[in-house]
C-alpha positions as CSV (number, residue, x, y, z in Angstrom):
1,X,10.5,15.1,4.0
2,X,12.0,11.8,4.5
3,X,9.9,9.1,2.8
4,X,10.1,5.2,3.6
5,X,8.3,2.9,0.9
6,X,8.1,-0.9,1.5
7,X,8.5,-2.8,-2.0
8,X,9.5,-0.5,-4.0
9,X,11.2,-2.6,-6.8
10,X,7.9,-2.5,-8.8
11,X,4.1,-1.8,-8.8
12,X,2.4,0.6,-6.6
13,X,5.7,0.6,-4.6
14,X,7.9,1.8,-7.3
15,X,4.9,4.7,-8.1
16,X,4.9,6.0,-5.3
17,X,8.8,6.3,-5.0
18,X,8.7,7.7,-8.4
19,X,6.2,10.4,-7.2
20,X,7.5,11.3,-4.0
21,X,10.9,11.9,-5.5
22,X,9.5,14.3,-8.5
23,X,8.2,16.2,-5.7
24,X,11.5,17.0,-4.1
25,X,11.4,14.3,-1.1
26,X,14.0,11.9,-0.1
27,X,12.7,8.5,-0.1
28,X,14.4,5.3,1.1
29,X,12.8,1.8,-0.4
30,X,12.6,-1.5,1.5
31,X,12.3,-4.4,-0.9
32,X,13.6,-7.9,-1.8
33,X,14.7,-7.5,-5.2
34,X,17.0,-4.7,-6.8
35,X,15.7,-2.0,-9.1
36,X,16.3,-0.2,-12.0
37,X,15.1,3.6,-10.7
38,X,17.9,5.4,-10.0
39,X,17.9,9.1,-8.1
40,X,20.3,11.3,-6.4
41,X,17.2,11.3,-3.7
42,X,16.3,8.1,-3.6
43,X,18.2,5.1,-2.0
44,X,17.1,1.7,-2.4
45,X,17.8,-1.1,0.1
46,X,17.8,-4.7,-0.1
47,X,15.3,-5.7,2.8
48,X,13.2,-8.9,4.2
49,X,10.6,-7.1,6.1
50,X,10.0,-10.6,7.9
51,X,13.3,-10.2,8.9
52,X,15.6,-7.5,11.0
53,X,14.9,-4.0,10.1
54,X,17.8,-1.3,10.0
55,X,18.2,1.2,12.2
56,X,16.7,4.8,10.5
57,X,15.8,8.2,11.8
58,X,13.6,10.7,11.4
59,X,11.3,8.9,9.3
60,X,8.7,11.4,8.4
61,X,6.2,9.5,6.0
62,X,5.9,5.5,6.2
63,X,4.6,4.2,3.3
64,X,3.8,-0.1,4.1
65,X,3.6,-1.6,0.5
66,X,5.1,-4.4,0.9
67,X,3.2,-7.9,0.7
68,X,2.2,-10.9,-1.3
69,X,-0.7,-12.5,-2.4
70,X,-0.2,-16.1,-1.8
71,X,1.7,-19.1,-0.1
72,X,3.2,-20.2,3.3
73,X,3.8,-16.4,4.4
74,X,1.2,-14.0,3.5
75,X,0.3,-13.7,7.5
76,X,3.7,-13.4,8.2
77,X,4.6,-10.7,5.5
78,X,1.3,-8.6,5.0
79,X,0.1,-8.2,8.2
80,X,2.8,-9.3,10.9
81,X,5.7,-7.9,9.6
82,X,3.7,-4.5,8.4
83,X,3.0,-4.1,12.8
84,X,7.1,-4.6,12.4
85,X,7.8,-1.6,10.4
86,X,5.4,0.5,11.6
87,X,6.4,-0.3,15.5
88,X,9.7,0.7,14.5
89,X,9.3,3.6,12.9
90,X,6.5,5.2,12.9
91,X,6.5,6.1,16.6
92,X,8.4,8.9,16.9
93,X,8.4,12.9,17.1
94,X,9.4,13.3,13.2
95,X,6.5,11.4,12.4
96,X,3.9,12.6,9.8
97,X,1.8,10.4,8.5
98,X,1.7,6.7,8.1
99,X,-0.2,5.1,5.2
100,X,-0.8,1.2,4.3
101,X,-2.0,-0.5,1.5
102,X,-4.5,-2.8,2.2
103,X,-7.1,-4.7,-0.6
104,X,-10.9,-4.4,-1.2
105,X,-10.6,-8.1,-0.5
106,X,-10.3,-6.6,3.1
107,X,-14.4,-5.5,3.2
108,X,-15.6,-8.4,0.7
109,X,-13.5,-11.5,1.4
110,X,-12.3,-12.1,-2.2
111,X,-9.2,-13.5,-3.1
112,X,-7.1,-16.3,-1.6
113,X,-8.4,-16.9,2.2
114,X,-4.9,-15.9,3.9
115,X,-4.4,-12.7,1.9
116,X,-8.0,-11.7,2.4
117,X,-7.9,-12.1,6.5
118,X,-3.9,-10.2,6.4
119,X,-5.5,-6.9,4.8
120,X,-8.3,-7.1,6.6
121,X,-5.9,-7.0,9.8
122,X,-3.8,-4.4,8.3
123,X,-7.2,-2.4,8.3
124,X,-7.6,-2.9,12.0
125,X,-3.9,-2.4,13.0
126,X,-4.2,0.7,10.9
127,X,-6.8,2.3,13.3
128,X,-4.9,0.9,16.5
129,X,-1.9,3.5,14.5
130,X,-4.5,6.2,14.1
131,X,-5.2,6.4,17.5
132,X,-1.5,6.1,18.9
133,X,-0.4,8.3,16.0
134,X,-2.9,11.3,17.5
135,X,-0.1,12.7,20.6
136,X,2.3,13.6,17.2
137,X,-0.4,15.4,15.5
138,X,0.0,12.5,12.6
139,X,-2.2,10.7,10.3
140,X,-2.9,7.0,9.5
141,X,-5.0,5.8,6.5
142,X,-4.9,3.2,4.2
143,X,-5.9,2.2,0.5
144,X,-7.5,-0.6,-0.2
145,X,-7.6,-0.7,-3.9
146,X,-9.3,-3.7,-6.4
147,X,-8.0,-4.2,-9.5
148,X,-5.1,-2.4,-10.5
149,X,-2.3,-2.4,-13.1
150,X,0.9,-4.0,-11.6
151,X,3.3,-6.7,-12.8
152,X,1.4,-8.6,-9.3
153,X,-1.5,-8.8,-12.0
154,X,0.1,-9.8,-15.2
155,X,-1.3,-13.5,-15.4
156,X,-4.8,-11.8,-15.3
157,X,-3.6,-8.6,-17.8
158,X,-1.9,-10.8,-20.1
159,X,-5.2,-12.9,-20.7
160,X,-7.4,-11.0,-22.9
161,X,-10.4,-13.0,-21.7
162,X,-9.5,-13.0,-18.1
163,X,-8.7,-9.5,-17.9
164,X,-12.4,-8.9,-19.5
165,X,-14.2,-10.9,-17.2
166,X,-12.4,-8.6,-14.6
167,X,-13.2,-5.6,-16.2
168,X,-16.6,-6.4,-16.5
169,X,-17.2,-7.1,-12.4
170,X,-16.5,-2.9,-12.1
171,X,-19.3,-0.3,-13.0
172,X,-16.6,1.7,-15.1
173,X,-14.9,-1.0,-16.8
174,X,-11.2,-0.1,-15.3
175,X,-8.5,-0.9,-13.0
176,X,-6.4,1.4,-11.2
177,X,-3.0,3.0,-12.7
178,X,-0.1,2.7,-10.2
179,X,0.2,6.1,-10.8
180,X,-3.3,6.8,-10.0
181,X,-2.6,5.0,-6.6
182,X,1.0,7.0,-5.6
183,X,-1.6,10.1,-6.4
184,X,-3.3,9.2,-4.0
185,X,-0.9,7.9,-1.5
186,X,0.8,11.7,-2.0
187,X,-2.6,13.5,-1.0
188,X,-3.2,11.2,1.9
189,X,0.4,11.6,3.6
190,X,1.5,15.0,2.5
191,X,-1.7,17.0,1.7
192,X,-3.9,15.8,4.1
193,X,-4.4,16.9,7.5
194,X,-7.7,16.4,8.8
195,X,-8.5,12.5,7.4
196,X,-7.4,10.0,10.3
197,X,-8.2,6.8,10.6
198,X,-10.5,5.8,7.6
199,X,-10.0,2.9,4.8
200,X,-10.5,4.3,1.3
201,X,-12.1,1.7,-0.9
202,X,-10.7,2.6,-4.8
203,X,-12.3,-0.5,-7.2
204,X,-13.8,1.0,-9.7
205,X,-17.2,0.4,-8.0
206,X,-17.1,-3.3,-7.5
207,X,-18.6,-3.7,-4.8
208,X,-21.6,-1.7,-6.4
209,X,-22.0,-4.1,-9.7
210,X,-25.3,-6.0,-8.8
211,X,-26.4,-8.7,-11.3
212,X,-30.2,-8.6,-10.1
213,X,-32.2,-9.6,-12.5
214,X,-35.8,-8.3,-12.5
C-alpha cells in the first residue's frame, strides 16, 4: 500500500513510518524538518502543511500526525490544515483508511486552551471523514493518546519530579511508547475493517484516577 504520514521527522510520526515500512509498505512523510531514517521505501518530503500540498496519487492510507502544542498557529496547523490534507487526499477511489491523531485533552480539556479545542475539532472532522469515507468502503478513526514518550515531551521526561507527578495522574503509572502508538495506528488502518468512526482514548487510565477521599 501507499502510506502518507504527516510529521514524520520524529515522535509518533517517525514510528509509525518506521512500522509501516518494516511491513513492506511504501510510505511518503510530510514534515518541516529533515530526518535521519532512511529506506529504499520510504521518501521523506520537506512540507508546511499550512501551506500548498503537492500533488500525489493513489494515496491508500493517510496518516494526519502532524501538529503542535502551542503558539500563534495551533488552530491553523492541528485542525485547519489537517481538513487540508485530508480534503486532498483522502477522497478518492484508492483510498483505505484515514487515521488522525488527536489528544485526550480532546474529551477533558487539559492542556493549553488552543491545542485542547484543535483536537477536539479534529475529533469531529474525523466523523464528518467517517461518514464521507463510507461510498469507498474506507475507514476513519483517530487516537487520542495522553501521555506519551516523544521528544514533544522531553521538558516533562527530562524532570524527574515532573515526569513523576505525571506518572502518578494514570492508574498504571505509564506513558505511551511511540511504538506502542504506530502499533496501533497499523491495526486501525490496515487490519481493521469493521471500526469506523470512533475516537480511541489510550492514557493509561487517566481519566479514571479519582482522588476521592472517603
Amino acid at each position: 500500500m501507499r502510506i502518507l504520514i504527516t510529521g514524520t521527522s520524529q515522535g509518533i510520526g517517525l514510528a509509525c513510518a518506521r512500522k509501516y515500512v518494516s511491513m513492506g509498505h511504501e510510505v511518503i512523510g510530510f514534515d518541516i524538518q529533515d530526518t535521519d531514517f532512511k529506506d529504499s521505501s520510504y521518501t521523506h518530503m520537506i512540507i508546511d502543511i499550512t501551506s500548498e500540498l503537492p500533488d500525489i496519487d493513489n494515496v491508500e492510507v493517510l496518516i494526519n500526525n502532524a501538529g503542535i502544542q502551542d503558539g500563534p498557529g495551533v488552530i491553523d496547523t492541528n485542525l485547519k490544515a489537517t481538513i487540508a490534507v485530508t480534503e486532498k487526499y483522502a477522497f478518492t477511489n484508492s483510498i483505505h483508511s484515514v487515521l488522525f491523531m488527536a489528544s485526550s485533552s480532546a474529551s477533558n480539556g487539559a492542556e493549553f486552551p488552543e491545542y485542547a479545542a484543535s483536537k477536539g475539532g479534529v475529533v469531529t472532522y474525523m466523523k464528518n471523514t467517517a461518514l464521507r469515507l463510507a461510498k469507498y468502503k474506507a475507514t476513519s478513526n483517530s487516537i487520542s493518546a495522553g501521555g506519551v514518550y516523544t521528544p514533544l515531551n522531553s521538558h516533562i521526561m527530562d524532570d524527574p519530579d515532573l515526569m513523576e507527578q505525571c506518572l502518578n495522574e494514570t492508574l498504571l503509572h505509564r506513558w505511551a511508547s511511540a511504538d506502542e502508538i504506530a502499533e496501533l495506528a497499523y491495526y486501525l488502518t490496515n487490519v481493521n475493517k469493521s471500526m469506523t468512526g470512533q475516537d480511541l482514548l489510550i492514557d493509561n487510565g487517566e481519566q479514571l484516577k479519582s482522588n476521592f477521599i472517603w
